[in-house]
C-alpha positions as MATLAB code, in Angstrom:
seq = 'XXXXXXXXXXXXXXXXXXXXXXXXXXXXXXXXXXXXXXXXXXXXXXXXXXXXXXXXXXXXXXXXXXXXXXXXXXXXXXXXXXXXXXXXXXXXXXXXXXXXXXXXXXXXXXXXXXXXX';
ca = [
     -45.082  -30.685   15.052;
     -44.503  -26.546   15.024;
     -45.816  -24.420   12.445;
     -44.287  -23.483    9.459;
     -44.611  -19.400    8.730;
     -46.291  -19.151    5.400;
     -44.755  -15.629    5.081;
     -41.935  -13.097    6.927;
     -42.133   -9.335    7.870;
     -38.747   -8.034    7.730;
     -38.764   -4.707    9.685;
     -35.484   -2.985    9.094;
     -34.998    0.105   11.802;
     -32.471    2.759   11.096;
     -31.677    5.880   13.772;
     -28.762    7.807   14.477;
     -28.998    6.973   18.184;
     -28.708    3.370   19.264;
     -31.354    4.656   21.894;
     -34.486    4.564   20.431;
     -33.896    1.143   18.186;
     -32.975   -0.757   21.076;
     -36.206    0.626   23.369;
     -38.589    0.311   19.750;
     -37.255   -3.497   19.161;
     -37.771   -4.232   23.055;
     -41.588   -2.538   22.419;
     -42.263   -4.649   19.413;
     -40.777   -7.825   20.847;
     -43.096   -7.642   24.041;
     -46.254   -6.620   22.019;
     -45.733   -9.328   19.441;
     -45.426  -11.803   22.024;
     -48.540  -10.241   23.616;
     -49.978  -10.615   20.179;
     -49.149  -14.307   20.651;
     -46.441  -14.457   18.223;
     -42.815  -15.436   19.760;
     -41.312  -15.919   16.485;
     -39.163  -12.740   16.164;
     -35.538  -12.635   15.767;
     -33.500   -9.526   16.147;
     -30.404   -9.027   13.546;
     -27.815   -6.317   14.435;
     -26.799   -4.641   11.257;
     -23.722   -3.343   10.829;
     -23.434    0.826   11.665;
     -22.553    3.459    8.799;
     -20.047    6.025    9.673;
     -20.188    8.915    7.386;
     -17.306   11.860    7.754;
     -17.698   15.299    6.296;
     -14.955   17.492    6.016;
     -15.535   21.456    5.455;
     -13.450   24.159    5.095;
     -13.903   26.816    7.685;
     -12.308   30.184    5.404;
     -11.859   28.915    1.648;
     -10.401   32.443    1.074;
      -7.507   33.002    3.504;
      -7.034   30.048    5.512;
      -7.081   26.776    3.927;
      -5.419   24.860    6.783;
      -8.795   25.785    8.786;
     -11.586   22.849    9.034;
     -14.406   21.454   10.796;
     -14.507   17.606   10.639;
     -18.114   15.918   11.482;
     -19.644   12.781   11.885;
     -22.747   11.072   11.522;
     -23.451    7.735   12.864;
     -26.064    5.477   11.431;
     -27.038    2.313   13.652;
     -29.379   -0.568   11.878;
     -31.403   -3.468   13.056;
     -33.409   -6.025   11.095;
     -36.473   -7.265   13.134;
     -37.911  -10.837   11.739;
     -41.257  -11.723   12.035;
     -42.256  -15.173   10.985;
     -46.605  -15.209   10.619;
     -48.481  -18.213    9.455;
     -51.463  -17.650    7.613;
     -54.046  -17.207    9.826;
     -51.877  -14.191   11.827;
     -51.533  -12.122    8.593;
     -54.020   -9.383    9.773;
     -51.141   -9.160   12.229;
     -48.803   -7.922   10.250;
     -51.092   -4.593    9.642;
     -52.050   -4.216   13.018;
     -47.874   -4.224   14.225;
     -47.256   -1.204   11.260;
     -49.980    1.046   12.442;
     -48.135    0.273   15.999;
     -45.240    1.343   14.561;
     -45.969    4.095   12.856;
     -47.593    5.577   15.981;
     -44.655    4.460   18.394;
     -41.360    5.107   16.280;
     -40.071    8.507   16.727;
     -37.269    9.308   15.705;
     -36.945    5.959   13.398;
     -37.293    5.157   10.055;
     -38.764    1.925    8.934;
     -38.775    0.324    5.694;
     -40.912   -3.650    5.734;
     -40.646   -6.499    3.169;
     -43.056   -8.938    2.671;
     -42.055  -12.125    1.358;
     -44.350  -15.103    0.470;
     -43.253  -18.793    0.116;
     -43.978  -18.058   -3.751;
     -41.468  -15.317   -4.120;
     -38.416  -17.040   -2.154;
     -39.029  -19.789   -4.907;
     -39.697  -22.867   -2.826;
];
């Protein structure tokens, strides 16, 4: 019989190098694991391309411009912690507030109550 996860820590990762999400999730992954919980799973999200487009002279050349880029690259990390491991879940965001450089994290905490089953 396995254990049922009484609640989920979705950890979603943004950067704008694919860099330093892939080497975080690999971090997290081994230290949760370490931690003695294997039930992760790693979602790619899809990337957001934003253009800009900018006029180099708006007063005598119009045909002159600078185009530019900026890639953002996602992933969603998925905890899954029974009761017992829920102290867990604060000890992995001080870890990743003190390892993530360069990444911004946002959680979400959901319950068996608040999916509605």
């Amino acid at each position: 019989m396995t254990k049922r996860a009484n609640f989920q820590l979705y950890l979603r990762l943004k950067a704008f190098h694919p860099y330093y999400l892939n080497r975080l999730t690999l971090t997290l992954q081994r230290e949760l694991q370490n931690w003695g919980i294997p039930q992760t799973s790693l979602v790619f999200l899809p990337k957001r391309v934003e253009r800009f487009t900018v006029l180099r002279s708006p007063h005598v050349d119009k045909k002159a411009r600078d185009q530019f880029e900026r890639v953002t690259h996602q992933r969603l990390l998925v905890v899954n912690l029974s009761n017992n491991q829920s102290l867990l879940a604060y000890r992995l965001l001080r870890y990743i507030s003190s390892s993530a450089l360069g990444v911004e994290v946002r959680a979400r905490y959901v319950t068996k109550l608040s999916r509605g089953a």
